[in-house]
Every structure is written in structure tokens, then in C-alpha cells.
MARDRENMI-180246 format. One line per field, with one value per residue (C-alpha): x, y, z. Coordinates in nm, 3 decimals, always signed. Layout:
N
east (X:...)
north (Y:...)
up (Z:...)
! end
This chain:
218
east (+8.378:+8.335:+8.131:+8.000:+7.660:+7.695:+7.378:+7.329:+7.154:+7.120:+6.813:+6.902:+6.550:+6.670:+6.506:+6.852:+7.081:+6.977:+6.993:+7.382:+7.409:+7.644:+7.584:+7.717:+7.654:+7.966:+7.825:+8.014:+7.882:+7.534:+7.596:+7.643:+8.011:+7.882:+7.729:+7.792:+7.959:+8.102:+8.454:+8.500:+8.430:+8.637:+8.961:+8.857:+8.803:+8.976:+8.986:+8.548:+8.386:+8.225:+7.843:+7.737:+7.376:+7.171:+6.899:+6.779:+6.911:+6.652:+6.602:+6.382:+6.030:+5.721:+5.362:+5.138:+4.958:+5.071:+4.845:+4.600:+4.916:+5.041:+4.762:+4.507:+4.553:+4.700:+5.023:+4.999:+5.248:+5.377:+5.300:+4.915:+4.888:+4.717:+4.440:+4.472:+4.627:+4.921:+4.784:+4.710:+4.365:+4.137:+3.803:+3.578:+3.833:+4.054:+3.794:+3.722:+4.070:+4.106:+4.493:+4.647:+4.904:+5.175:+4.996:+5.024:+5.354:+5.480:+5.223:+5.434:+5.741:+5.636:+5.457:+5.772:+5.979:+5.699:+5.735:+6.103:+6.090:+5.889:+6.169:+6.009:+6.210:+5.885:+5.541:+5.291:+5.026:+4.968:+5.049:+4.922:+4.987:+5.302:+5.406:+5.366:+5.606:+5.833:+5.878:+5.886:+6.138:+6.340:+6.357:+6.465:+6.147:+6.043:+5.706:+5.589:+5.262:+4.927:+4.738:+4.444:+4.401:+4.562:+4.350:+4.316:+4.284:+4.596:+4.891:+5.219:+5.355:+5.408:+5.409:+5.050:+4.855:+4.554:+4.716:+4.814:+5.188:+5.482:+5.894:+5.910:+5.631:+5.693:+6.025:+6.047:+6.365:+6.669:+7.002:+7.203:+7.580:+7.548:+7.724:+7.481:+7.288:+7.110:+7.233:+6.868:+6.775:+6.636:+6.743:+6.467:+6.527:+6.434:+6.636:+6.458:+6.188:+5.958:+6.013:+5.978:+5.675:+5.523:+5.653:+5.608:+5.811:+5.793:+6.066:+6.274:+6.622:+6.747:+6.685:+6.932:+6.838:+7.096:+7.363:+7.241:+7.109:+6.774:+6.610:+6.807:+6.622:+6.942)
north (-15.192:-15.553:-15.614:-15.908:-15.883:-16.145:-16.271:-16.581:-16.764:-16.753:-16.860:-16.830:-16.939:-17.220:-17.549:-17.677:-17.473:-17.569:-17.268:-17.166:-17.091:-16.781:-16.722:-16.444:-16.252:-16.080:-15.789:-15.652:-15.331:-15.407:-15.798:-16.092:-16.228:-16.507:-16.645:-16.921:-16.895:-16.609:-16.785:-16.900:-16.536:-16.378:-16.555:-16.511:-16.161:-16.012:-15.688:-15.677:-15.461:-15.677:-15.563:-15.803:-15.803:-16.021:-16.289:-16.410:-16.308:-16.406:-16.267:-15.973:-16.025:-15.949:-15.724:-15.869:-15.540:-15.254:-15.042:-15.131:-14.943:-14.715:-14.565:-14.637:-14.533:-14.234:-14.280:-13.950:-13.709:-13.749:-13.385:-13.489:-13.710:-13.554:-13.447:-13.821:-14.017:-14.236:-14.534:-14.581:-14.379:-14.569:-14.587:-14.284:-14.100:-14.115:-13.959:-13.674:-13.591:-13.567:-13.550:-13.387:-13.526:-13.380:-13.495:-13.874:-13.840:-13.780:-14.030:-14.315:-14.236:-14.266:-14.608:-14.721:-14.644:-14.862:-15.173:-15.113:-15.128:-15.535:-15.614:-15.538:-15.482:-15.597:-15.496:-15.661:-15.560:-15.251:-14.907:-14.624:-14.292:-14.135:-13.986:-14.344:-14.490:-14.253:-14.332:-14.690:-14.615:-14.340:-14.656:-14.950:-15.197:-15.351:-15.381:-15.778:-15.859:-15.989:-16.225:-16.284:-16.056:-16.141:-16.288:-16.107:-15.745:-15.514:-15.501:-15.403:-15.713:-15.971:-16.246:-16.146:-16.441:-16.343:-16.401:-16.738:-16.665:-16.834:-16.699:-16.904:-16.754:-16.418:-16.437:-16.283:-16.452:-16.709:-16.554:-16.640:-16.684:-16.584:-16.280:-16.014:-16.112:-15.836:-15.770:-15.763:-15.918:-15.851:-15.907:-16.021:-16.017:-16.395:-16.700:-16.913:-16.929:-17.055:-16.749:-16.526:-16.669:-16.603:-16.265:-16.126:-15.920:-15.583:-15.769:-15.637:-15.470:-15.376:-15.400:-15.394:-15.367:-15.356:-15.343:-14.993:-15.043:-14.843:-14.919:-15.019:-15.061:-15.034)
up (-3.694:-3.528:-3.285:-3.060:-2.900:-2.619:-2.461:-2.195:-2.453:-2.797:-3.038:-3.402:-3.501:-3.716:-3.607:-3.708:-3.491:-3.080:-2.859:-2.769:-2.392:-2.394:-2.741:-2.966:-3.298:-3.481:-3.662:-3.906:-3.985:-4.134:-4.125:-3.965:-3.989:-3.789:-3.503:-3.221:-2.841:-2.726:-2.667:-3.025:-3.198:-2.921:-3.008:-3.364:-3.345:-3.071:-3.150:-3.162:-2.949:-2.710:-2.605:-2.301:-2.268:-1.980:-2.145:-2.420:-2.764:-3.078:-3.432:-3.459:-3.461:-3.654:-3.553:-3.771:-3.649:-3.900:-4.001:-3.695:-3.484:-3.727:-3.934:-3.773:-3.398:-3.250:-2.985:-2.808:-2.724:-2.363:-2.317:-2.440:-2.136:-1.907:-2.192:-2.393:-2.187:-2.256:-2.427:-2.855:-2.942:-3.190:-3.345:-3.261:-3.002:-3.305:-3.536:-3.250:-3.267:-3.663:-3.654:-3.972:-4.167:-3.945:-3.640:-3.752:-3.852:-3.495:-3.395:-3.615:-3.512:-3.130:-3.206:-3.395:-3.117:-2.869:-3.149:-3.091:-2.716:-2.805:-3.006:-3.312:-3.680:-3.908:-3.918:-4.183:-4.345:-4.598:-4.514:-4.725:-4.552:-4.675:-4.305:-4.141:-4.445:-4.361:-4.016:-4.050:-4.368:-4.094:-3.840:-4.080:-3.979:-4.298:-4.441:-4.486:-4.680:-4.547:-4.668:-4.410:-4.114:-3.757:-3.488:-3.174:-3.064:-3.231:-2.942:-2.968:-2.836:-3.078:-2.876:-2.703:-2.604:-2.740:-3.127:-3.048:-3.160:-3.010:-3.062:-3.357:-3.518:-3.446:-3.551:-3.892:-4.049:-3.843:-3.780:-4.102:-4.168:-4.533:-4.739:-4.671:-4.377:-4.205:-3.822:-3.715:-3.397:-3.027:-2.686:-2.360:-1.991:-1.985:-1.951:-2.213:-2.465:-2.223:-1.985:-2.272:-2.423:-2.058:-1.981:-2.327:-2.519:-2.361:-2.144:-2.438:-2.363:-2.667:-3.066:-3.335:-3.705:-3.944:-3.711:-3.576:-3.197:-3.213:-2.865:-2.503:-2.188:-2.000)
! end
């Protein structure tokens, strides 16, 4: 099935391609069939489904924070709130709750779904528990290498401040119009890169990997 994911603008992440106000992506299935304003792949492809989303549309991005999120915290259950709390436990709280195996496989799947909800379809950095593969795997976020260790505190937003990371660093590959493209990319409640840089990316409505839509704020 066709469809075009309309956004106001479009970044492909290619310092070649300038932002497209009232941009689209034609995914075809898993892929990209192409990319560019709405108007021209609508009278291309009239028969698309047409998914109109407000903001900024960008490739997916990258947490250079894996295993720091993953395997090495725990994202509680919101039925463990009101004994945890809601946010990641780490370092000795982590250690007092000795998860098992089980335990941190629930835990991976709910942080996956939080990297989702940033716009997230990457994380890098080794990842060694079986259970947290598995839910990364389940999701379709791939697994980059790392070759020093990320500055600033972990955070599920890849576009935190405190790493020093802009869009077009956090973006993990440009939109391509190639055979075989992925269909992986993110949409922000912000008009421009600027805006998003500023408001971060748990502005994120929705995240698509593969062509599957995995997260939606709205």
C-alpha cells in the first residue's frame, strides 16, 4: 500500500536537498518511493493514502545512550509508580532492586517505547543482555557502534543540550530515493530546526521505522 506522510516542512538531512515547506514521503511498504512536496507525489500517486501530520518531518534519529537506557537502568512499570516512581532507576537503586531477567525485559520494551516517543529508530553503543536485544530487535531500532563514549548525562532525548548534538547530528541516515531505502523517519510539533533544536525532541508526534508507525502523540 502507498502512502504519503505529509508534514509542513520537510528535512531530508542531506546538506544537498534544502528543507521542502509542505513536504512529503511516499512510502511504499517498507520504502521510500520518493520524497519532495506534497502536490507533486499527490498527482503522481493519487490513489496513496495520505497521512497529514502538523510540523516538522526529519529522518529518525540516534541515542548515542544504549546501554546507559536499556541495560543499565530500570523504566518502571506504571503500576510501580507509586513504590519507584516514574522516572529510569540507575546506579545503586538499580542494584537494590536486582531485577531478573524477565524484569528487564519489560523494562526494555517500556524504554524503547520512551526512545520512540523522542523520535528515536537507533540507539548506539553495545548491548549484551539477550532480553534488551530482543526488544530493541521486537521494535525495529537498530544497533550502531561506539567508538568513544557520549558526553553528557544519559537522556532519552537525543537532541539534549547537555550532549552538544544538533538535528543533523542526531540524525542517523538522510531520507534517500534509492531501491531499498528504509521508511524510517520522525515527525516534531515545531516549525523549523531551530524550534526543534530548542524544544527538544520529546516534542515528537509520531515515529515510523520501516514504514510501520510505532509511536503517535495524536
Amino acid at each position: 500500500m502507498l502512502t504519503i506522510h505529509t508534514a509542513d516542512l520537510l528535512v531530508t538531512g542531506d546538506p544537498h536537498n534544502p528543507p521542502v515547506p509542505g513536504g512529503a514521503v511516499l512510502v511504499d511498504g517498507r520504502t521510500v518511493a520518493a520524497f519532495g512536496s506534497y502536490e507533486e507525489l499527490a498527482e503522481a500517486s493519487p490513489t496513496a493514502r495520505v497521512r497529514r501530520w502538523p510540523g516538522l518531518l526529519t529522518p529518525g534519529l540516534l541515542n548515542p545512550y544504549g546501554p546507559e537506557l536499556l541495560e543499565h537502568a530500570y523504566h518502571p512499570d506504571p503500576r510501580e509508580a507509586d513504590e519507584l516512581g516514574t522516572e529510569p532507576l540507575t546506579g545503586e537503586a538499580l542494584a537494590a532492586l536486582a531485577p531478573t531477567d524477565a524484569r528487564r525485559g519489560a523494562s526494555a520494551r517500556r524504554g524503547v517505547q520512551r526512545m520512540l516517543a523522542h523520535g528515536t529508530v537507533a540507539v548506539a553503543g553495545d548491548l549484551w543482555r539477550p532480553a534488551v536485544l530482543d526488544a530493541v530487535r521486537r521494535a525495529g531500532l537498530t544497533v550502531e557502534e561506539r567508538f568513544t563514549d557520549p558526553a553528557g548525562a544519559p537522556t532519552l532525548d537525543p537532541l539534549a543540550r547537555d550532549g552538544g548534538r544538533g538535528l543533523r547530528e542526531a540524525i542517523v541516515a538522510p531520507l534517500a530515493q534509492v531501491p531499498g531505502a528504509a521508511a524510517t523517519f520522525a515527525v516534531f510539533d515545531a516549525p523549523d530546526e531551530a524550534a526543534l533544536t530548542a524544544r527538544g525532541a520529546s516534542c515528537c508526534i509520531a515515529t515510523v521505522i520501516d514504514g510501520r508507525l510505532l509511536y503517535r502523540s495524536r
